[in-house]
N, C-alpha and C positions, 0 to 999 in steps of 0.2 A: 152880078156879084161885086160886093166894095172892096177896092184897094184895100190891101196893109200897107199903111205908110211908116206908123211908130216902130221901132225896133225890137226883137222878138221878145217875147214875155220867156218862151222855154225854146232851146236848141239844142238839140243831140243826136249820135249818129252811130250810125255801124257801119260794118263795113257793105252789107246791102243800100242801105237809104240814108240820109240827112231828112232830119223832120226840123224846122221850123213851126214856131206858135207863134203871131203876130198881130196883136190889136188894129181892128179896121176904123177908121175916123168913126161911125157911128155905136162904138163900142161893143162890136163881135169879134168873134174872131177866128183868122187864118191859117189855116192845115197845111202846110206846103210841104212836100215829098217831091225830095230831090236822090239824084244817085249817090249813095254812099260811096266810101274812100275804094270801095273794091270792084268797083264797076263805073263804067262809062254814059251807056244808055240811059237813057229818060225812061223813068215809069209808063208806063202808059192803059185805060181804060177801054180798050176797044169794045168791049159788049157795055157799060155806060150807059146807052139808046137805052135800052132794053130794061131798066129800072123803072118800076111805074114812080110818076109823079108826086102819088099822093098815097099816102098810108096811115091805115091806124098806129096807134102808139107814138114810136120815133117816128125821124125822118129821114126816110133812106139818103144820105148828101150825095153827090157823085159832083167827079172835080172837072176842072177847067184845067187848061196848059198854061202855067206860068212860069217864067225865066227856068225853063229848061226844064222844067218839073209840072208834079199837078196839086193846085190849090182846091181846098174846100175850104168852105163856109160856114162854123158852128157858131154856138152862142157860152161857149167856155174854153177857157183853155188848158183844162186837166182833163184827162182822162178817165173813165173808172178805174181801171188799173192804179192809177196814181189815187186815188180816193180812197181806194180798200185798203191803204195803206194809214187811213189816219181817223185816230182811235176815238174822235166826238159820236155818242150818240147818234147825233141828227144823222149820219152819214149811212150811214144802215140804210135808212129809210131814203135818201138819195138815189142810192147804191138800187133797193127796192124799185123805186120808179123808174130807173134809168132799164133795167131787166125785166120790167113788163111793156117798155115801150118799143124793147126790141122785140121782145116775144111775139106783140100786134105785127110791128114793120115787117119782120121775118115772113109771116104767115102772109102776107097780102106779096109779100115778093115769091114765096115759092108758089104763090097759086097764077105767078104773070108765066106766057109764054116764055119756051126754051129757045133763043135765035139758035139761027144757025151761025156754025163753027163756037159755040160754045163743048170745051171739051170736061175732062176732069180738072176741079182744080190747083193752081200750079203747088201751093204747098203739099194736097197732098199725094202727088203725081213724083215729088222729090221725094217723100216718104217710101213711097213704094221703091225709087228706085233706089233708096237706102238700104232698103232690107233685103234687096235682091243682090246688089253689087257692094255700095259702101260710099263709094266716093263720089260721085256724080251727083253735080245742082246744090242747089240747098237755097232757103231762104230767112230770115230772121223774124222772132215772132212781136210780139207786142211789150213781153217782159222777159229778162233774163233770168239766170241762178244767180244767185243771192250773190255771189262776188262781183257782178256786172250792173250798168245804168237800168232801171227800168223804163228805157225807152219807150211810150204807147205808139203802136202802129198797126196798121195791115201790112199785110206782103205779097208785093208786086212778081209779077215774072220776073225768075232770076236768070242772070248766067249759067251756060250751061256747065261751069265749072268752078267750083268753090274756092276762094279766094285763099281758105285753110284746107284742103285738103287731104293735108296727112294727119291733123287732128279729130276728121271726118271718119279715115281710114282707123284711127287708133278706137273711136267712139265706136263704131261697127266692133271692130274685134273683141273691144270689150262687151259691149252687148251682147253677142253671140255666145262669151263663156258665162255670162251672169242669165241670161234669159235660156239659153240653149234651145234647140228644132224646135221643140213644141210651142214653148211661144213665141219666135218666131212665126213659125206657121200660121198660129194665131193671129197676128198682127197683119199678117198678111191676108188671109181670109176676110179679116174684117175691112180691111181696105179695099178687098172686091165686092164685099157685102156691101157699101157704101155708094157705088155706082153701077151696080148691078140695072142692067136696060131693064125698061119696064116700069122703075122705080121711081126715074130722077125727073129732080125737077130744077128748074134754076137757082141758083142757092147763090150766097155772098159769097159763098170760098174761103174768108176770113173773118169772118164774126166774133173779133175778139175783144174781150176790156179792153186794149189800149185804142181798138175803134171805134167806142161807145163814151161819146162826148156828153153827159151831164151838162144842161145849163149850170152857169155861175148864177146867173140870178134871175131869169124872165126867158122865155121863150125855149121849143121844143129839144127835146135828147136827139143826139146828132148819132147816125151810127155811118161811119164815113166808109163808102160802097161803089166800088168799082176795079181794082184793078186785080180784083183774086175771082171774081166772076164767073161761074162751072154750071155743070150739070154734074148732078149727083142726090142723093137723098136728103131729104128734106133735115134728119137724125146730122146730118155733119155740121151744119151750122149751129144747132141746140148743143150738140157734144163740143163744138171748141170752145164758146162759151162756157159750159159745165168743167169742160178741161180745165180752163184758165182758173175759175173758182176754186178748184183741187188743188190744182197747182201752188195758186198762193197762200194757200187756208196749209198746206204742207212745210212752203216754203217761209214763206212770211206771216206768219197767223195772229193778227195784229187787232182785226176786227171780227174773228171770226166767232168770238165768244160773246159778244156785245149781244145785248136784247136786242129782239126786233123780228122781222120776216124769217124764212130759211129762204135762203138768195136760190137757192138751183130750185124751190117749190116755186118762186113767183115769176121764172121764166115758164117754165111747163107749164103752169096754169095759165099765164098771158097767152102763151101761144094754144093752148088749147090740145082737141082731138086729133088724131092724123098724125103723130111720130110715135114710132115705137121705143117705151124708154130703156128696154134692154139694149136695142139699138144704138140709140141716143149712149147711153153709159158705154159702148165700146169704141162709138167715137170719141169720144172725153177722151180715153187713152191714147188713141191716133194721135188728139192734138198733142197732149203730152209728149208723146215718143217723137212727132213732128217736130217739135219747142227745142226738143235737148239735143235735136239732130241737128236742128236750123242754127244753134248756137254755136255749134261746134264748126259749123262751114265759114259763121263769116265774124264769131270772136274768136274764132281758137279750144284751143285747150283749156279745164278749167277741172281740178280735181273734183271739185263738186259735181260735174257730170257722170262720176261713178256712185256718188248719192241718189241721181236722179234715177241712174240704169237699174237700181234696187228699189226704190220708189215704183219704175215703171212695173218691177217685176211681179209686184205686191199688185197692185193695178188691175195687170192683164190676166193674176188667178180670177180677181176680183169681178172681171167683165166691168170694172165701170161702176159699181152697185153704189161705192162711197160719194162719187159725184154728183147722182142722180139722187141720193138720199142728204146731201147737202151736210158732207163730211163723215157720219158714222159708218163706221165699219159692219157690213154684214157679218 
């Protein structure tokens, strides 16, 4: 892998992680995940090994240890996330290729061996113990509510105690009076649906737009892969993806009108046969309900998370059906 030497192109942070973007002498560039302002510990990728080398579509990246962090290796330094945001034409069709190269990479990773001590993954192991208790874990996702950076990232194991905590506690209770038992229970169910033995397979953990590096201009779509690493159903990686599509086609709906593909058809059909899409469409909401939880651990409070609790609410009648149909409402 080539040093970054120039000075970063994009820097931003939470209180989970510091992401750096850094041009390499040969003009690629650098991923660097460091600990954000609320944590101490270094990221780290231990199952990493266990990515195959070589895939269709994308390119699984998986990082190296650098000053105290972990570097990848892409060939841009925007994200998709950051892409869906900007309203030319041609970006659709970026946007397009960049979502059937994960689709391929996906499929050739969930079909590699499960190592051992790979468990649930950590986003959504925080999840669950959101809906169980309230306050415990949390992690940040790729993009914020519309009042916050949208930072692109994956999300590494967190601390096991949220840097916000009481805005954690407030986010619970209000979910609890806006969703109330049933969907709750719902939300729960489908997160045992998701790792149910039997089923799983090695999956990214985080497969989100701000993971999914687009070349700038030559060379393969990066989907940066390792430190959310699980076993789980094959439907969690395709639904955080479809989640994150929802989410900003909701929140920011910038390019969601533009001619061109429907973005949630050309992941499903890149990845092909073997996920279930009612599945798939109730994990799209996990990642959502994951996002607006993860936010609230390590930005804080933010009125708009009681937008999102009624968003989710719309959602979890929904099972997902708007995501996986590429924004219309069943």
């Amino acid at each position: 892998m080539t040093a970054a030497t120039a000075g970063p192109v994009e820097e931003f942070a939470t209180g989970l992680r510091t992401t750096r973007v850094r041009r390499t002498p040969d003009g690629r560039h650098e991923w660097w995940h460091g600990p954000g302002t609320g944590r101490h510990d270094p990221p780290a990728a231990p199952l990493a090994p266990a990515v195959p080398a070589h895939t269709a579509g994308a390119r699984l990246v998986v990082p190296r240890p650098v000053e105290g962090g972990l570097a990848y290796l892409a060939d841009g330094p925007y994200s998709a996330a950051a892409w869906l945001r900007d309203p030319r034409p041609a970006v659709r069709l970026l946007l397009a290729h960049a979502l059937a190269g994960a689709g391929e990479a996906l499929r050739d990773l969930h079909a590699s061996a499960v190592p051992d001590g790979a468990g649930v993954p950590p986003a959504l192991a925080r999840l669950r113990s959101f809906l169980d208790r309230g306050a415990e874990g949390g992690v940040a996702g790729p993009h914020t509510p519309r009042t916050a950076s949208s930072a692109p990232a994956t999300a590494p194991h967190a601390p096991a105690v949220a840097p916000h905590a009481p805005a954690v506690v407030r986010l619970r209770e209000h979910a609890a009076r806006v969703w109330g038992p049933a969907r709750l229970d719902r939300l729960r169910s489908w997160c045992a649906e998701l790792t149910e033995p039997g089923g799983t397979v090695l999956v990214h953990g985080f497969a989100s737009l701000g993971a999914l590096i687009p070349p700038l201009r030559r060379g393969p779509v990066a989907l940066l892969t390792g430190e959310d690493l699980g076993a789980a159903r094959p439907e969690l990686d395709l639904g955080w993806l479809l989640g994150d599509l929802a989410e900003l086609d909701w929140a920011v709906p910038v390019s969601a009108h533009l001619d061109g593909p429907e973005l949630p058809g050309v992941l499903l059909d890149a990845y092909g046969s073997g996920a279930d899409r009612d599945l798939t469409g109730r994990a799209a909401v996990v990642r959502i309900a994951a996002h607006t939880r993860d936010f609230a651990a390590y930005c804080g409070w933010s009125d708009e998370l009681a937008d999102y609790t009624a968003f989710i609410a719309d959602l979890i009648d929904e099972e997902g059906r708007r995501a996986v149909l590429g924004g219309a409402t069943p």
